[in-house]
FIVODREN-995359 format. One record per residue (C-alpha): x, z, y. Coordinates in Angstrom, 1 decimal. Last residue first. Layout:
BEGIN
<guke <X; Z; Y>>
...
***
This chain:
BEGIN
<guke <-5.8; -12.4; -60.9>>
<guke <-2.6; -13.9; -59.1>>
<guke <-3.5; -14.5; -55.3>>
<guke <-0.8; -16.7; -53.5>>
<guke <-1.6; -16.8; -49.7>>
<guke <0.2; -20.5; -48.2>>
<guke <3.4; -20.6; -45.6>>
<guke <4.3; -23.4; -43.0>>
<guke <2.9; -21.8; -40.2>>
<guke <4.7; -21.5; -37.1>>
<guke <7.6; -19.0; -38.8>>
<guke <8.0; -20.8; -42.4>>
<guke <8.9; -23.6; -39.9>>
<guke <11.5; -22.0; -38.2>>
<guke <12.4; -20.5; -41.3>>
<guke <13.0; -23.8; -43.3>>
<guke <12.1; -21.8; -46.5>>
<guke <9.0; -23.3; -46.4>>
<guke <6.5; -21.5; -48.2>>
<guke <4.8; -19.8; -51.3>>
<guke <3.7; -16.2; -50.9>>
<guke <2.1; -13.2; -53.1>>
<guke <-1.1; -10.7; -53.4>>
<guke <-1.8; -8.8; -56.0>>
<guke <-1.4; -9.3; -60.0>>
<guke <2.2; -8.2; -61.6>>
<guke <4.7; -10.1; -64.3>>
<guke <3.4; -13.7; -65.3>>
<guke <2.4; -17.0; -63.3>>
<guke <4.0; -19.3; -65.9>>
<guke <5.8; -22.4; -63.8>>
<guke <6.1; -26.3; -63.6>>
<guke <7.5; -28.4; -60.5>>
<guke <7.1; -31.8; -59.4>>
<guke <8.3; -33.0; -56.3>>
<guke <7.4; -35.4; -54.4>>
<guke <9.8; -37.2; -51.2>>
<guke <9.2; -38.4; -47.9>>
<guke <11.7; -36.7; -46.4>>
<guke <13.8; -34.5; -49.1>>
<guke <12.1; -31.6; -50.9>>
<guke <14.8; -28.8; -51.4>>
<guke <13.1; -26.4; -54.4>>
<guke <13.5; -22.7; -54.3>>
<guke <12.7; -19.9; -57.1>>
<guke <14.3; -21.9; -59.5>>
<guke <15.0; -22.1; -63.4>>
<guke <17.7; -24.4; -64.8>>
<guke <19.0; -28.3; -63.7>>
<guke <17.3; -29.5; -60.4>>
<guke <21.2; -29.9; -59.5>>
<guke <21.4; -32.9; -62.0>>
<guke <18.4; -34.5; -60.8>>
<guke <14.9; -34.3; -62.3>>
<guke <13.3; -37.5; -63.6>>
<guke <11.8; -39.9; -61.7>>
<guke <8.2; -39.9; -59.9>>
<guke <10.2; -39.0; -56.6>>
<guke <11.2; -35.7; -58.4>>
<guke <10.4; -34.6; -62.0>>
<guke <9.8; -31.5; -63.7>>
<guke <11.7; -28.8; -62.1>>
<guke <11.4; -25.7; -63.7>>
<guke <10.1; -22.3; -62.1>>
<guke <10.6; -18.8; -61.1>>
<guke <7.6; -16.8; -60.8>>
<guke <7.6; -13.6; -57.6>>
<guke <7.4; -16.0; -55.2>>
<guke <7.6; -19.4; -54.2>>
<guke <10.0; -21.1; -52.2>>
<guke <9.9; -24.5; -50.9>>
<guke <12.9; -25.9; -49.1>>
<guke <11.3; -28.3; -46.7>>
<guke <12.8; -31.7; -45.1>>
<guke <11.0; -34.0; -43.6>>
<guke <7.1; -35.4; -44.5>>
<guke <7.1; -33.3; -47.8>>
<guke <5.3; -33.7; -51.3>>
<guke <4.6; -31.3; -53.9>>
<guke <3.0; -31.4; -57.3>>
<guke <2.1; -28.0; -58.6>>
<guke <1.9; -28.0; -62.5>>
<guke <0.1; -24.5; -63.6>>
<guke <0.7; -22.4; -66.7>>
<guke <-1.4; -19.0; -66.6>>
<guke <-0.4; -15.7; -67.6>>
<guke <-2.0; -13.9; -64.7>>
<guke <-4.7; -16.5; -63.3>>
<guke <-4.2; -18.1; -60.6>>
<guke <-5.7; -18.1; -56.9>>
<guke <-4.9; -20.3; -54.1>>
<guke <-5.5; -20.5; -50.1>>
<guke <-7.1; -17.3; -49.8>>
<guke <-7.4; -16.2; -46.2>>
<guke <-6.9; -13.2; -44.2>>
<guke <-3.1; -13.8; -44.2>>
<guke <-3.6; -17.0; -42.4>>
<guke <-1.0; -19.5; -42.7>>
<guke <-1.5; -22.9; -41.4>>
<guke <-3.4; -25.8; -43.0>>
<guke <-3.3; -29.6; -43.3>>
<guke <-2.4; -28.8; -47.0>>
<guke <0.2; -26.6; -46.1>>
<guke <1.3; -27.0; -42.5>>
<guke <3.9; -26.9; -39.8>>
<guke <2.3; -26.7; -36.1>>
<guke <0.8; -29.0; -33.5>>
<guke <-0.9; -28.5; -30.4>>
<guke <-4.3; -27.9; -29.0>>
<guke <-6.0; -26.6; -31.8>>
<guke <-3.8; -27.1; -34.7>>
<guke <-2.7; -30.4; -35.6>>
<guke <-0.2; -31.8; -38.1>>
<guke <3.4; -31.4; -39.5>>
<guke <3.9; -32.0; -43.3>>
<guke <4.0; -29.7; -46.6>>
<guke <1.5; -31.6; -49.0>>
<guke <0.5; -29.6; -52.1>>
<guke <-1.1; -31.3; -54.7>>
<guke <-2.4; -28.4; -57.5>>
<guke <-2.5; -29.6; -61.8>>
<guke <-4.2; -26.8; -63.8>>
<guke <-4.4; -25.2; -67.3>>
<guke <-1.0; -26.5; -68.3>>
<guke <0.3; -25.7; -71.9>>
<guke <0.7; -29.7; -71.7>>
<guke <3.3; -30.0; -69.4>>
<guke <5.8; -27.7; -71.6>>
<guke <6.5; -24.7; -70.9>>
<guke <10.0; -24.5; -72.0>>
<guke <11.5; -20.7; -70.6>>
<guke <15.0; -20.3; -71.1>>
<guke <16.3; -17.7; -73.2>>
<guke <19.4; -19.5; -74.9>>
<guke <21.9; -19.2; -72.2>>
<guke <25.4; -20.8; -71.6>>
<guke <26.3; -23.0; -74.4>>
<guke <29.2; -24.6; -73.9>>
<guke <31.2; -22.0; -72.6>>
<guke <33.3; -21.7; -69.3>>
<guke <36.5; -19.9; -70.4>>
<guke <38.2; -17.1; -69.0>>
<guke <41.6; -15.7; -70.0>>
<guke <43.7; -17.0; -66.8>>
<guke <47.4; -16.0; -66.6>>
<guke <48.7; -16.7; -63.1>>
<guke <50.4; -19.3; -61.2>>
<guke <51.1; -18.4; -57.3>>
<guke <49.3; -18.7; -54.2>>
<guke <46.3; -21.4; -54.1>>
<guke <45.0; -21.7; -50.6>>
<guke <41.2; -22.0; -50.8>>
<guke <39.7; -23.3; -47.7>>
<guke <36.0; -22.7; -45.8>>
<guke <33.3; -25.1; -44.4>>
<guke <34.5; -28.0; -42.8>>
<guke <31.9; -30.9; -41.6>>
<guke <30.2; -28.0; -39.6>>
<guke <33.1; -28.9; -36.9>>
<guke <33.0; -32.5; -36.5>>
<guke <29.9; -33.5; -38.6>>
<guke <28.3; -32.1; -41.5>>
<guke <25.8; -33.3; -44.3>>
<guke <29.5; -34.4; -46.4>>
<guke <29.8; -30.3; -45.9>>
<guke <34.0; -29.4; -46.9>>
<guke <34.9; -27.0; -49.5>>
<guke <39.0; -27.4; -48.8>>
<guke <41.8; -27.1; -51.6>>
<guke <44.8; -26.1; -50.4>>
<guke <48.3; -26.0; -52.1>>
<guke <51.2; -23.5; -52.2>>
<guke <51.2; -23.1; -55.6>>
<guke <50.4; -26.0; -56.8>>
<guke <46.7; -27.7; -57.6>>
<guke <45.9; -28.3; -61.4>>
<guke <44.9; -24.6; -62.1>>
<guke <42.4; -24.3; -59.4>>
<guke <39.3; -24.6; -61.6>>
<guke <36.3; -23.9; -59.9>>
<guke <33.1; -22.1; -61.9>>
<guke <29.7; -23.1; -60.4>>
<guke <26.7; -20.1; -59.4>>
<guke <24.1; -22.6; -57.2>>
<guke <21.8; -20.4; -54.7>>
<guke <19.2; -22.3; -52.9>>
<guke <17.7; -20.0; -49.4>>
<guke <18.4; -23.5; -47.0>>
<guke <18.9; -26.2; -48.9>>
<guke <22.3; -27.2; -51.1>>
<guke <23.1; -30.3; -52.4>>
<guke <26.3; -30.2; -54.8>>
<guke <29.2; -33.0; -55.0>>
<guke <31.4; -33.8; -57.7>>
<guke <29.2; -32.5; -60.4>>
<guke <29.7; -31.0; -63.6>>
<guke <26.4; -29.2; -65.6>>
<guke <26.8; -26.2; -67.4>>
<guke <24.6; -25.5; -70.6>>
<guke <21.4; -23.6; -70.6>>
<guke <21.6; -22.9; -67.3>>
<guke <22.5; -18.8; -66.2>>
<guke <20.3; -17.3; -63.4>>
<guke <17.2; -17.8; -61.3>>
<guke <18.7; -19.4; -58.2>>
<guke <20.6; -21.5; -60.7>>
<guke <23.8; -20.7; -63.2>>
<guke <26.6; -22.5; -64.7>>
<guke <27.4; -25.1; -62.2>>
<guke <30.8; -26.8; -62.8>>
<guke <31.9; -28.1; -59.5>>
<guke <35.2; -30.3; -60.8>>
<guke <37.5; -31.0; -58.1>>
<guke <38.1; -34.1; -55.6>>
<guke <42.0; -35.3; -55.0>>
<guke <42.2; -36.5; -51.5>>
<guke <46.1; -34.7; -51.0>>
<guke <45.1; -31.9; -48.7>>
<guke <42.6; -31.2; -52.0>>
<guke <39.0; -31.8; -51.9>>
<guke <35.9; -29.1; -53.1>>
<guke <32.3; -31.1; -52.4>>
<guke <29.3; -29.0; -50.9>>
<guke <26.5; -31.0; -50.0>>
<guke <24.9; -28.8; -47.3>>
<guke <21.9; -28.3; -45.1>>
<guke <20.9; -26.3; -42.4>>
<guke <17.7; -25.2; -41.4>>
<guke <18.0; -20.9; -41.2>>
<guke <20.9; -21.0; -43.1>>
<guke <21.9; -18.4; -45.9>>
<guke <22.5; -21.2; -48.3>>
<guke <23.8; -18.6; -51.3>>
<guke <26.7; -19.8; -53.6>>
<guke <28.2; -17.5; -56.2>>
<guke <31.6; -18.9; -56.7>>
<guke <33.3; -18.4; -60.2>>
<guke <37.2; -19.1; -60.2>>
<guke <39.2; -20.6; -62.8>>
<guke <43.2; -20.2; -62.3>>
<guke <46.1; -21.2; -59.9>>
<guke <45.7; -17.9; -58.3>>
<guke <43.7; -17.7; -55.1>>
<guke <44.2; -16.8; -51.5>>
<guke <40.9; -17.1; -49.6>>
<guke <40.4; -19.4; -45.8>>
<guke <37.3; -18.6; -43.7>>
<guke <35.9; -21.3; -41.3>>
<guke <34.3; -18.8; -39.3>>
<guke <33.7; -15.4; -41.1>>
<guke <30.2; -13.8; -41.7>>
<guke <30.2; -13.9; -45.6>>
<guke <30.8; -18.0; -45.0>>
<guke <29.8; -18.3; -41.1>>
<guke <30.2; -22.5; -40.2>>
<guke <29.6; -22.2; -36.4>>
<guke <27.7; -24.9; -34.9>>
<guke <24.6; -23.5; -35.5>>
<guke <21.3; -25.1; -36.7>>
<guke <18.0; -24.3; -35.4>>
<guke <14.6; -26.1; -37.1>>
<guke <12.1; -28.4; -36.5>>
<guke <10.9; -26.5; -33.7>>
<guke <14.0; -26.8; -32.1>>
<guke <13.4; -29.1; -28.8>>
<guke <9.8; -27.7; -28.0>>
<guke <11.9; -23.9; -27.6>>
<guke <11.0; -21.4; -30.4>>
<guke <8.4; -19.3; -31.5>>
<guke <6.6; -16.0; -31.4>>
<guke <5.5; -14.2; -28.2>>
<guke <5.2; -10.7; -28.4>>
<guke <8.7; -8.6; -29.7>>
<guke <11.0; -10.3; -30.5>>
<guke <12.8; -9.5; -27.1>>
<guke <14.1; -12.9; -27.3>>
<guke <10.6; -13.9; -26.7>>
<guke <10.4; -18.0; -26.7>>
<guke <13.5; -17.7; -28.9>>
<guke <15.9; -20.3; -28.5>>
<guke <19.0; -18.5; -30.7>>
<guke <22.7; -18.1; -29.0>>
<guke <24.3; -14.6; -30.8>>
<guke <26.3; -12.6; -28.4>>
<guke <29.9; -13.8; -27.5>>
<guke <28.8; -13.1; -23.9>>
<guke <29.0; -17.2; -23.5>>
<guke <26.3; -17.9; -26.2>>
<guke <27.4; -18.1; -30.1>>
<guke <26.0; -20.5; -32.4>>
<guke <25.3; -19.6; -36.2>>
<guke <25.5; -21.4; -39.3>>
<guke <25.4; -19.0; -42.8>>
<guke <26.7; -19.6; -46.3>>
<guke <27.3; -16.4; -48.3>>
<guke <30.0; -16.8; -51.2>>
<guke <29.9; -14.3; -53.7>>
<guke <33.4; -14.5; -55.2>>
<guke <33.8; -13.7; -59.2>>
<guke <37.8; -14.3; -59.3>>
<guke <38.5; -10.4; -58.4>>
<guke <36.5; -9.5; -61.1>>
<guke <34.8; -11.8; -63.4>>
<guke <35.7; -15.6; -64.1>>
<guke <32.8; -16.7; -66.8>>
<guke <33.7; -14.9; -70.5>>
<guke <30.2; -15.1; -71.6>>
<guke <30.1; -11.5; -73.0>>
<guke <29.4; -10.1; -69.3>>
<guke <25.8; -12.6; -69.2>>
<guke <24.7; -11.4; -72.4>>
<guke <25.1; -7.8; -71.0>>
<guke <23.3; -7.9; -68.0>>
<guke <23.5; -8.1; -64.6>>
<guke <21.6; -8.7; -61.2>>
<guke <23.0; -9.3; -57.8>>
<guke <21.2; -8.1; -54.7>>
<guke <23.0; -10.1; -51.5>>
<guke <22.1; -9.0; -47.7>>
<guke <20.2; -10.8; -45.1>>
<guke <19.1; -9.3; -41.6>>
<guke <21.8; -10.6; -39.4>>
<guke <20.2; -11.9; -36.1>>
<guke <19.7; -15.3; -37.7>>
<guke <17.2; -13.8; -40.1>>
<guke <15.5; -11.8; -37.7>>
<guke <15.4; -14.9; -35.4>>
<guke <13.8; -16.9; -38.3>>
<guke <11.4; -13.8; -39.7>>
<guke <9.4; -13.9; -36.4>>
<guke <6.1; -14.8; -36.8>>
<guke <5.0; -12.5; -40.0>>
<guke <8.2; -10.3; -40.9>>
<guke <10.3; -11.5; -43.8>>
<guke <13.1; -10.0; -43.2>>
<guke <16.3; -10.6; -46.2>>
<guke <17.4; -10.0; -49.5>>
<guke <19.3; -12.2; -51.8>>
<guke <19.3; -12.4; -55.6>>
<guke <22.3; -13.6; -57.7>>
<guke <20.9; -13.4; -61.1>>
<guke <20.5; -11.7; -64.8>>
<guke <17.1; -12.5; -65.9>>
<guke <14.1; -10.0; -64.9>>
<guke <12.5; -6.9; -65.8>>
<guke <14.1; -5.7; -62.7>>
<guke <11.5; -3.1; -61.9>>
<guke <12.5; -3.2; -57.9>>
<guke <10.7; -0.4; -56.1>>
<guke <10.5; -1.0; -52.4>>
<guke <10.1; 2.7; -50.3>>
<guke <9.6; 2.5; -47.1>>
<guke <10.6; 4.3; -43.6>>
<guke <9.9; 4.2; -40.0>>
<guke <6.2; 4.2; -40.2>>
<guke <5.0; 2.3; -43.2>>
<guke <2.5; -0.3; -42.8>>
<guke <-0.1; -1.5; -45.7>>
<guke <-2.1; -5.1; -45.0>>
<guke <-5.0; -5.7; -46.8>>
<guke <-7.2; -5.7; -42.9>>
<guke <-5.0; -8.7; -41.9>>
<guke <-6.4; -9.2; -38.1>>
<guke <-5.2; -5.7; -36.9>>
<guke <-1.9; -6.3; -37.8>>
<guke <-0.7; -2.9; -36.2>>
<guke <0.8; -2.7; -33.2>>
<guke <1.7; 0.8; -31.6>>
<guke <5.7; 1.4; -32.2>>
<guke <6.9; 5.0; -31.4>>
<guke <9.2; 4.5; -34.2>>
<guke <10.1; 1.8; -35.8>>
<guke <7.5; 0.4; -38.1>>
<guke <7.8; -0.8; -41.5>>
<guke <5.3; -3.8; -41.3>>
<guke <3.6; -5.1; -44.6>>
<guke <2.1; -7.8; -42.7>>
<guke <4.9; -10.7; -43.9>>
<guke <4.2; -9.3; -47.6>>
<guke <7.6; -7.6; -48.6>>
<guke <7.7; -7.8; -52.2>>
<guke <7.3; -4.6; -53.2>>
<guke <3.4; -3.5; -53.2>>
<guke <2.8; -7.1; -54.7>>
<guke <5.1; -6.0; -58.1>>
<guke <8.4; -7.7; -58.1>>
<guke <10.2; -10.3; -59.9>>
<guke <13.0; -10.8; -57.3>>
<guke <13.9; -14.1; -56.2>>
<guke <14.5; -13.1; -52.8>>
<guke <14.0; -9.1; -52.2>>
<guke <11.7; -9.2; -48.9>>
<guke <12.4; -6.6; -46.8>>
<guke <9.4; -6.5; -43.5>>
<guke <10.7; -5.1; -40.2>>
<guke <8.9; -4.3; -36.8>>
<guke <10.8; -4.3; -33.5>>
<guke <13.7; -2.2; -31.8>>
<guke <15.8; -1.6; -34.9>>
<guke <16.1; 1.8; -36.5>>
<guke <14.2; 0.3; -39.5>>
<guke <14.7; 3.0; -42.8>>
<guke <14.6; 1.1; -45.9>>
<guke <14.6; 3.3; -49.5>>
<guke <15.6; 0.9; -52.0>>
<guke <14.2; 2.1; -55.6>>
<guke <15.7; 0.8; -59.3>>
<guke <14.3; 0.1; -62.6>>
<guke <16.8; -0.5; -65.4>>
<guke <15.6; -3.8; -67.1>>
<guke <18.3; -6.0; -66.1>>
<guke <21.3; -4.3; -64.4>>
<guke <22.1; -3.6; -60.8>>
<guke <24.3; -4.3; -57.9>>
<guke <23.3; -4.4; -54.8>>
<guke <25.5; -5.9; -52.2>>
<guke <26.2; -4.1; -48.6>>
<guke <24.5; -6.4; -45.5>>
<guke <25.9; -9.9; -44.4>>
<guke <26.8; -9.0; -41.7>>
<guke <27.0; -5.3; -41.7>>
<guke <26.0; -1.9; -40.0>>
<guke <24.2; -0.5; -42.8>>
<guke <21.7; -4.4; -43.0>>
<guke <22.4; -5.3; -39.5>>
<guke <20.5; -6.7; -36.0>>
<guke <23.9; -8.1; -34.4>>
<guke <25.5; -7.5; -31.5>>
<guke <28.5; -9.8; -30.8>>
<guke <32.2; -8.9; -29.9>>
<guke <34.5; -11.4; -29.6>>
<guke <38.3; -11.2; -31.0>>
<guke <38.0; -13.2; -33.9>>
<guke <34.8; -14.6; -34.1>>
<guke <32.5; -12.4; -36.1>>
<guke <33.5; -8.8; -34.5>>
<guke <30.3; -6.6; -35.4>>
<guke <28.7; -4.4; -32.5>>
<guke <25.4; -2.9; -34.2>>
<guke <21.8; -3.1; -34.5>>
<guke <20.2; -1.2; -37.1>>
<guke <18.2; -1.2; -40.4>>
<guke <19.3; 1.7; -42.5>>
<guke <19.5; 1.5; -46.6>>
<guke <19.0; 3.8; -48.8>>
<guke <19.6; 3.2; -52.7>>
<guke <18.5; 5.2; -55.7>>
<guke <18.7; 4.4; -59.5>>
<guke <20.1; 7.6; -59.8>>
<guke <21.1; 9.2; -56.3>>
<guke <22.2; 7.1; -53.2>>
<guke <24.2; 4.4; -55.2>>
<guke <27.1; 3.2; -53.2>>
<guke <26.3; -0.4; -51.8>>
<guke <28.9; -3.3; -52.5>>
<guke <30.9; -4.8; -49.9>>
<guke <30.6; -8.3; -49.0>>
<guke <33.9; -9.8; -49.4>>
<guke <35.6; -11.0; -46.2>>
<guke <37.0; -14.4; -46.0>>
<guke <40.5; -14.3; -44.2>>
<guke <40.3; -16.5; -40.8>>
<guke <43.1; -18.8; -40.6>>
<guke <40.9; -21.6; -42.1>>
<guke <39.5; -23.4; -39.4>>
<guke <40.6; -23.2; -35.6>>
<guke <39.0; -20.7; -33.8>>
<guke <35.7; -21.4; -30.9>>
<guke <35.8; -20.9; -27.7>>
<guke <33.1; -19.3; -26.3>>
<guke <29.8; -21.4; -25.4>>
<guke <28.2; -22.4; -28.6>>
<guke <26.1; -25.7; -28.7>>
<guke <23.0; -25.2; -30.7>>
<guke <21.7; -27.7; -33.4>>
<guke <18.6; -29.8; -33.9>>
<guke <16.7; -29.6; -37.0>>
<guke <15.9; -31.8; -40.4>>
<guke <19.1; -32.6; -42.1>>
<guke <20.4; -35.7; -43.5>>
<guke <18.1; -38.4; -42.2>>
<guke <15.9; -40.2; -44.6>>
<guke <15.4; -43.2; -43.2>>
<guke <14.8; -45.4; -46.3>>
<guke <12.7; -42.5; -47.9>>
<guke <10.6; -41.8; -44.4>>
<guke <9.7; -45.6; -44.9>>
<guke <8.4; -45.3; -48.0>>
<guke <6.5; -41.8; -47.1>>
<guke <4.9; -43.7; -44.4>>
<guke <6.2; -43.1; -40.4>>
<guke <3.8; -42.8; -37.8>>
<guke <2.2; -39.0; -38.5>>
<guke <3.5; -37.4; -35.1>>
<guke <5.7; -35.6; -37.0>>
<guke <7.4; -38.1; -39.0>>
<guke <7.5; -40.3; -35.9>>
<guke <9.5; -38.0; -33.8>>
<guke <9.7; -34.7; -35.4>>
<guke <10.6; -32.6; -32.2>>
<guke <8.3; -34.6; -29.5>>
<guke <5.2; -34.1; -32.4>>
<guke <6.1; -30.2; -32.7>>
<guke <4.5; -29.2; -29.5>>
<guke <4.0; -25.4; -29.8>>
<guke <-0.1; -24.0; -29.5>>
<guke <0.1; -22.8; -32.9>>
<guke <2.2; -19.8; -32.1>>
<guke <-1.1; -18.2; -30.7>>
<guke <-2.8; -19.0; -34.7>>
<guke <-2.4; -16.0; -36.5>>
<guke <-2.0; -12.8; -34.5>>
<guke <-1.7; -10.1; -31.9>>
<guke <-4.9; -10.5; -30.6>>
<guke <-6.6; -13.6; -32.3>>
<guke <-6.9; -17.1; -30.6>>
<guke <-9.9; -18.9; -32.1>>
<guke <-9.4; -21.9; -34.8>>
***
């Protein structure tokens, strides 16, 4: 494939085959990749300020975005000085001057318009995650907002549309009732964006949802999972090849597989601890990490493991909840589970810990329960009736996808189908309204995201689906050596979409396919 000015194939040329081992360099079968399955896929950053002890940190709520006008919101892309670790300063790349950025809320069905203005130094794309949105919305890698006085154009993608300085994204909302999750999704470089502090929460209401009786209020806590590592100027450690973001895409040979912090951020705070009452909580749970992954589990001082009762999925409310003791998590996953503190004592702690982590990472935030309180919520046995079926055989089409490593050119790169992303080709086309299987199988770990359609899981590893597979999803965690199978209705909007690896290092050096729905 020939180099292109500004474009597809210059961050092909990284050696991924070191990084990945035998995986990578195509040595190790999928049985074998099974038995060995390691439990994340990356390697991790070293800060170099010291770091404070868990759980003294209060955990900040998000704060939610004032309308600008009805159905109107604006929001200003910008870098600013934000205090993370107590006492350090560290520049960030912001959402209105935030980490995470202001919350959206809306309801189902009532249209709404973000109006992005980028102030940053570099290009911007906003992609609203998990959003059913028209093509001219959903934040194509190419569709640049450019700050101004900014030259490129993607001169290789000749669909592409730039704005200068401002867009307009018009969210219909004809959707279910969700935790959604903005974030940049510009082509090459979305990772470092990302990591810099471009990722905000849009949640979605709507009055079946409010007559539940869930935990609401003050006990409805978004929770925003994030690792970062901190260099010694309390700025923001990340291995870019151009830390200017602005030419070179990429990251240094040893984290091509992905960068993991070793600072547990949960809505931007290390190690965060949150007074509760001794009642029935509802955590909304986003995996804001650029690589890493979890398996959340909530343990008392005393050893005693609490319920996770998972009500809801990346695309809203199961049909019934499902308990676990433990919950996976991948990168861009969102789980909604109720908590009930009412059997620990006032004065006791319960601690979400990461049974993926090690040392540090191993802890992820504390709940310190204050004081008995009355609790009227309930957790019903039914949840949601509006659940799409499709079953297999309303099918039109089986696809294999296989997301491994392979070569490009002179190097290696992350793949679809032995294939890297090029916006100027089509990799699939479906038809509006269609039912399609898509079988999936990775080589390490991918999170695979697909736009604009949620989707079911139908069976993983040629079993059925696990417990967290449970409801409709936008992302699916394949594990090494693993196939997933997943089944969706391709209905909304025609134009041009995405499916990829939500693993944004690897989303970044190729591992991202064109969607065309006719």
């Amino acid at each position: 494939m020939p180099e292109r000015d500004g474009g597809v194939t210059r961050r092909r040329m990284l050696g991924i085959g070191g990084a990945l081992g035998l995986v990578a360099a195509g040595g190790l079968s999928a049985s074998a990749a099974l038995a060995r399955r390691p439990a994340f896929t990356g390697a991790q950053l070293r800060s170099e300020v010291p770091l404070p002890p868990p759980f003294r940190v209060p955990l900040p709520i998000p704060r939610p975005l004032a309308p600008a006008g009805p159905g109107r919101y604006a929001i200003t892309q910008r870098e600013a000085t934000v205090e993370l670790l107590p006492g350090v300063p560290t520049r960030l790349w912001t959402y209105e001057g935030t980490f995470p950025g202001p919350t959206i809320e809306s309801r189902r069905g009532r249209p709404l318009t973000v109006t992005h203005r980028n102030e940053l130094p570099v290009p911007s794309v906003v992609h609203l995650h998990g959003g059913r949105t028209p093509a001219s919305s959903d934040g194509y890698p190419t569709d640049l907002v450019l700050p101004a006085g900014w030259a490129e154009h993607h001169r290789h993608d000749p669909r592409a549309v730039t704005s200068e300085v401002t867009r307009e994204y018009a969210f219909p909302l004809d959707q279910r009732a969700a935790m959604l999750w903005y974030h940049d999704h510009r082509m090459d470089f979305t990772a470092p964006a990302i990591w810099r502090g471009l990722a905000g929460l849009h949640i979605v209401r709507d009055d079946a949802e409010d007559a539940l009786g869930l935990p609401a209020g003050p006990r409805e806590l978004p929770l925003v999972l994030a690792d970062r590592a901190f260099g010694a100027d309390g700025g923001l450690a990340y291995p870019s090849l151009d830390p200017a973001l602005r030419e070179r895409p990429g990251v240094r040979e040893r984290y091509v597989a992905g960068v993991l912090g070793d600072v547990i951020l949960v809505n931007g705070a290390p190690w965060p601890v949150h007074e509760v009452d001794a009642v029935r909580y509802r955590l909304r749970i986003l995996n804001a990490s650029n690589a890493r992954q979890y398996e959340l589990e909530a343990v008392t001082d005393d050893g005693r493991r609490l319920d996770l009762v998972q009500v809801g999925a990346d695309q809203g409310l199961l049909a019934a909840p499902v308990t676990h003791r433990r919950l996976p998590l991948a990168p861009a996953e969102r789980y909604d589970v109720v908590v009930d503190f009412a059997g620990v004592p006032p004065g006791g702690r319960v601690r979400l810990v990461n049974r993926l982590g090690s040392g540090r990472t191993a802890d992820v935030m504390a709940f310190r329960v204050a004081r008995r309180a009355a609790d009227d919520s309930r957790v019903p046995p039914v949840l949601s009736a509006d659940l799409p079926a499709w079953p297999r055989t309303d099918a039109v089409r089986v696809r294999d996808f296989a997301f491994r490593a392979g070569r490009m050119g002179d190097g290696r790169g992350w793949l679809i189908g032995g294939r890297p992303f090029d916006p100027a080709r089509a990799d699939v086309t479906v038809g509006l309204g269609d039912v399609e299987v898509w079988r999936l199988v990775a080589d390490v770990h991918h999170p695979v995201h697909l736009h604009l359609a949620g989707f079911r899981v139908l069976s993983r590893g040629g079993r059925a689906p696990l417990p967290h597979d449970a409801g409709l999803k936008d992302t699916v965690a394949l594990r090494p050596g693993e196939a997933v199978e997943i089944i969706t209705r391709f209905e909304g909007y025609r134009g041009r979409y995405l499916f990829h690896c939500h693993n944004a290092e690897h989303e970044d050096m190729g591992m991202m396919a064109n969607l065309e729905i006719v």
